[in-house]
N, C-alpha and C positions, 0 to 999 in steps of 0.2 A: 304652869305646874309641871314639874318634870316627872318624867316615869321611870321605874326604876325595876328592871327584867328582872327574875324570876330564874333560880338556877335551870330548870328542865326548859325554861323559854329559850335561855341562851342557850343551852346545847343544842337544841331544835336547830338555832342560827347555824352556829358552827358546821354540823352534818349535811347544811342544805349546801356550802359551799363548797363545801368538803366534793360533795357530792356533783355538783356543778362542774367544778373541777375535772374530775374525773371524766364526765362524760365530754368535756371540752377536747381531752387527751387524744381520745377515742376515734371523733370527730377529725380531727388534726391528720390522722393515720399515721401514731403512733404506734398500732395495734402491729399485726402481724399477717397485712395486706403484702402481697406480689409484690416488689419492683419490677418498674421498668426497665428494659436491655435490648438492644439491638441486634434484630437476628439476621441471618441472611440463608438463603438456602440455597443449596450449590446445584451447580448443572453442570456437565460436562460440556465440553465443548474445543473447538481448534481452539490453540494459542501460540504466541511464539514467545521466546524466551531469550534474552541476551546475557552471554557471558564475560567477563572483563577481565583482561592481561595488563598489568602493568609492562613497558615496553619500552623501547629507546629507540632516537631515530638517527640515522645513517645516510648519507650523500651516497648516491649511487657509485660515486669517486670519492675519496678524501686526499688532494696529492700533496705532498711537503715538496716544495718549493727550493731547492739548495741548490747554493752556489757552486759549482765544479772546478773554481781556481782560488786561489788566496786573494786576498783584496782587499779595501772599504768600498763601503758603501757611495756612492757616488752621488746615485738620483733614487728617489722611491717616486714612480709615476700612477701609483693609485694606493687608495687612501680602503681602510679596514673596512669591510662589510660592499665594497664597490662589484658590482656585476662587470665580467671580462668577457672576451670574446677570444676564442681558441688566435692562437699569434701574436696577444696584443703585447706590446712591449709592459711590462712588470719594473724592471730593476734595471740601472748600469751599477756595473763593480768598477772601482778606479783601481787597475794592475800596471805599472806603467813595466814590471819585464814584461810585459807580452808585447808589449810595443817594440821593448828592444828587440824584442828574438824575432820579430819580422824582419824587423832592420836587418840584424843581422843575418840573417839567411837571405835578405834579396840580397846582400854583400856578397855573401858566399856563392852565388847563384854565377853572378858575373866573374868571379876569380875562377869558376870553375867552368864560364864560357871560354873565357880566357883561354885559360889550359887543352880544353879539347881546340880550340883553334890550332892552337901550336901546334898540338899531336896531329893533328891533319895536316898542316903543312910541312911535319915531319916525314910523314907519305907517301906525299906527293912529290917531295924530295928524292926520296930513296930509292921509287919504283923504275924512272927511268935509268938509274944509276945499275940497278939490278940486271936489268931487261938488255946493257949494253956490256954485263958482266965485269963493270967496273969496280963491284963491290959485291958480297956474297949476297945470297938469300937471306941470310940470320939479320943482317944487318932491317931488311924490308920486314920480316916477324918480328924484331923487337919494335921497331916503329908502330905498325899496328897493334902489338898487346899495349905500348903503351897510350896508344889513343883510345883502348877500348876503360883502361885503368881511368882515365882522364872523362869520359861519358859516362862513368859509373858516378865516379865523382860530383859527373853533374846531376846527376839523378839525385843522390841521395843528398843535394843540396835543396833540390827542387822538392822532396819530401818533407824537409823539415822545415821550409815554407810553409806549406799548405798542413804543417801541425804548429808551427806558429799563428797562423792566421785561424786554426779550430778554436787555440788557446784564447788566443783573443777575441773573437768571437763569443766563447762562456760569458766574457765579461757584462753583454747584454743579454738579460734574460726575460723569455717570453714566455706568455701563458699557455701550457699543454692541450687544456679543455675549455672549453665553455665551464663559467661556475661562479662560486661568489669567493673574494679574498677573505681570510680571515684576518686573525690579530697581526700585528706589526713588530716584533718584537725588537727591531733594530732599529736605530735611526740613521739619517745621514750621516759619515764619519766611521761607522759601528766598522770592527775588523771583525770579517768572517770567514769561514773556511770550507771546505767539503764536511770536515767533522767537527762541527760546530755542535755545543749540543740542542740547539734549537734551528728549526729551519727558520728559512728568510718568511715564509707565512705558510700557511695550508688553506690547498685552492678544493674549494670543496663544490661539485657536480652535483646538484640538486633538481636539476629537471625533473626526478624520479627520485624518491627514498624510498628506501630499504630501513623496516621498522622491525626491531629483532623482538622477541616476547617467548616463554616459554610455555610446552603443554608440561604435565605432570607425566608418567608412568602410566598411570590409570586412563588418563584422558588420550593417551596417543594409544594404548592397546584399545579403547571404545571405537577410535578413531578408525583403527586398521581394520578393527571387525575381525571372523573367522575366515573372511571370503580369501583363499589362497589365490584365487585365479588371477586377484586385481592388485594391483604393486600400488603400493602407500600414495606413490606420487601420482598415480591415476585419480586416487581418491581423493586426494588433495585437490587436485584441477575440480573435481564436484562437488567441493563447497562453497557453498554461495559465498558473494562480495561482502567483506569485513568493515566493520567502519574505524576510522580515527578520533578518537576524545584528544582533543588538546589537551592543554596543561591549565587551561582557562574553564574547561568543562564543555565546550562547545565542542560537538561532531563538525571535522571539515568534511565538505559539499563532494569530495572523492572518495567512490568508494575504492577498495583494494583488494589484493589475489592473495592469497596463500602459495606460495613458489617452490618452497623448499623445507626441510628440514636438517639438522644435523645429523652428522653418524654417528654420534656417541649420546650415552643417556651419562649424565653429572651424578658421580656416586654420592656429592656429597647433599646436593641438593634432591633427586632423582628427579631431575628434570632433564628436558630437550629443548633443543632450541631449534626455534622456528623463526621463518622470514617472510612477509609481508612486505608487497611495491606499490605504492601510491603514485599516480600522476604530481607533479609540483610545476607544474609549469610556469604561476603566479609566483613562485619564490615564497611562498607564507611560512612555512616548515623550513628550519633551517637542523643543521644537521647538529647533532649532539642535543637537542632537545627532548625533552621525557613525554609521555602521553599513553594513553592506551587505547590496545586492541580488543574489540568488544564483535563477539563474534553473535550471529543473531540466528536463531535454531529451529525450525517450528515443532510442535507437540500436539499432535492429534487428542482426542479423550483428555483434555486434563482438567483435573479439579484442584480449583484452584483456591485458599483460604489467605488474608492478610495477614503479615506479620503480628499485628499488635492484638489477634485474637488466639494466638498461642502462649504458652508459658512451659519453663523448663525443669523438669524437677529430674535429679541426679542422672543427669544427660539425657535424659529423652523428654520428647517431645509429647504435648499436649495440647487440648481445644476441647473447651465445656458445649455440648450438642445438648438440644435440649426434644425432651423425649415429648410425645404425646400429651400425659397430664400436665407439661409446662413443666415439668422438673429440669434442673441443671444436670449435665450430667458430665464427669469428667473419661473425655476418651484418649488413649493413645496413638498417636499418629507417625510416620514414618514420612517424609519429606525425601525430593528427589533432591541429589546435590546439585544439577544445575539450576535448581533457582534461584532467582535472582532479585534486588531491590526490596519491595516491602512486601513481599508475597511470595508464598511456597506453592510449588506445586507437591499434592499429596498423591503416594504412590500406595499410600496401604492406613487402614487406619478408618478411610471416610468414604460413603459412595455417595454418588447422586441421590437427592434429595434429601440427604441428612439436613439438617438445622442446624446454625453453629451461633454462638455466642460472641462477638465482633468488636467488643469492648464493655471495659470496667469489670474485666475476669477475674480481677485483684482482689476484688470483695466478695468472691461468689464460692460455696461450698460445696462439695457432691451431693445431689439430694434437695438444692436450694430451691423453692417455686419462685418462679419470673413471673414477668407478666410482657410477653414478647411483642416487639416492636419494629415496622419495617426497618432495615438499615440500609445508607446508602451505599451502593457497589461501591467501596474506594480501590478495591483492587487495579484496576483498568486505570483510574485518574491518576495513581502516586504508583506507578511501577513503569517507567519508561521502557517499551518495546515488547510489553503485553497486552493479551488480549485478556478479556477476562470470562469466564466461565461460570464466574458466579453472581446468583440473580436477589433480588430480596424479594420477601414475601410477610404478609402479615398473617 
């Protein structure tokens, strides 16, 4: 037999689910419960801080290589990228006048023994002929001016010998320094000159580079300080050893000095330029290659918050701290500029033991209630050459 519900029975139905419904929502924490957020509470504490130049690297020598007579190329006796040794033979040039001008000057050498012979036994002629007044004096003075005429002659025969034989000489050329060859840009054959407009290679000295990078204006006047007593370049020797980022990202295992600066500040850039020297002894850094100068700083007292629990609204700086009753709260903060990687150091804004909000700021409003959560320290883990300052707490 079937049964067949009653209008006030079915709505009865209806409201129970209706009802059920609702309280299921409820349950769920649909309502208007706390979220969870990750807090962290900060502490002051030492840390250091690294700052990064992009920079260029420099052979402690760069030398072009060029030929000082006209020529071809003869012999190329080492090959692009080869390690030399100060002397080692480099290049022959094929000059075949310089060969003749030796010829002929040892030619001219002997026509010109020749001739002072004569004039000597012109001399030796004359004197007793003088001595028995069979002939004047003049006669014995022209004979010796003209043997002095005649040894002049061999002299400056004998000179242009020995700039013959310089000339020829250029045609092998040797390595100045210790270093590494670079490109080749001639081959066997190639006619070259003194002014050629490319040298025969560039021998580049790298035992040592010299990595250039610039400060700002701001960062060289921080640098110098007010202290008048102490001259820049003093200052300079007491900062600590710089490190090397490759171009691969890897720090090389040498650290390096700060040397020198420039005289001039770059109106257009206002910058300075500064110079850094590495040990290279292994040849790994070659010269013209790019990399940076990452200078590494310590900071006494700093409080320190990570990047991704800040947000920026019309240029300034923010971080939601979360008060007492668990409310969000948004404050403004002021960041030092040397900070560095994924964490600021705060210089105004936040003090020790504040509470700060560390993620998921994107969804939170001033006034929001949390429901706070230990967070992990990432400042220290994701900021290469910091210490971290800050602690979590629940």
């Amino acid at each position: 037999m079937q049964r067949t519900l009653t209008f006030p029975a079915a709505a009865l139905v209806v409201l129970s689910v209706l009802t059920a419904c609702s309280s299921g929502h409820t349950e769920a924490g649909y309502g208007n419960e706390p979220q969870p957020y990750p807090v962290l509470t900060l502490n002051a504490s030492e840390t250091t801080i690294h700052t990064d130049y992009p920079a260029t690297v420099r052979g402690q020598q760069n030398i072009e290589i060029r030929p000082k007579v006209d020529g071809y190329v003869a012999q190329i006796l080492v090959d692009e990228g080869a390690t030399v040794k100060k002397g080692q033979l480099l290049f022959k040039i094929n000059a075949p006048q310089y060969e003749q001008e030796v010829l002929t000057a040892q030619a001219a050498i002997k026509s010109a023994e020749a001739a002072v012979n004569t004039a000597r036994m012109q001399v030796r002629k004359v004197t007793p002929l003088v001595k028995k007044e069979i002939v004047s004096n003049y006669e014995l003075e022209a004979a010796e001016l003209a043997l002095q005429a005649r040894e002049a002659e061999l002299a400056q025969a004998k000179a242009s010998l020995q700039n013959a034989r310089v000339n020829l000489g250029y045609t092998t050329i040797y390595s100045p320094a210790d270093g590494v060859i670079g490109t080749l840009p001639y081959k066997i054959g190639s006619l070259v000159a003194p002014n050629s407009d490319q040298p025969l290679t560039i021998l580049s000295d790298i035992a040592n580079v010299h990595v250039y990078f610039s400060f700002t204006e701001k960062q060289l006047l921080d640098l110098a300080g007010t202290d008048a007593s102490t001259t820049l370049d003093a200052k300079l020797k007491q900062l600590p050893p710089v490190q090397l980022v490759l171009a691969n990202g890897n720090e090389y295992t040498e650290k390096g000095k700060v040397e020198t600066t420039g005289g001039l500040i770059n109106n257009a850039t206002g910058a300075i330029s500064m110079r850094a020297v590495f040990s290279n002894k292994a040849g790994l850094i070659r010269s013209g290659s790019s990399a940076t100068i990452r200078i590494v700083q310590p900071v006494s007292n700093a409080l320190m918050v990570p990047a991704k629990a800040t947000y920026e609204m019309q240029g300034k700086k923010f971080v939601f701290t979360v008060d007492a009753a668990g409310a969000a709260r948004s404050r403004e903060i002021t960041v030092s500029d040397r900070s560095s990687g994924d964490a600021y150091i705060v210089s105004n804004g936040l003090q020790a033991g504040d509470r700060i909000i560390t993620d998921g700021i994107g969804s939170l409003k001033d006034g929001t209630k949390i429901k706070p959560v230990a967070a992990a320290n990432t400042v220290a883990s994701t900021t290469p050459g910091l210490k971290s300052g800050a602690t979590a707490t629940r």
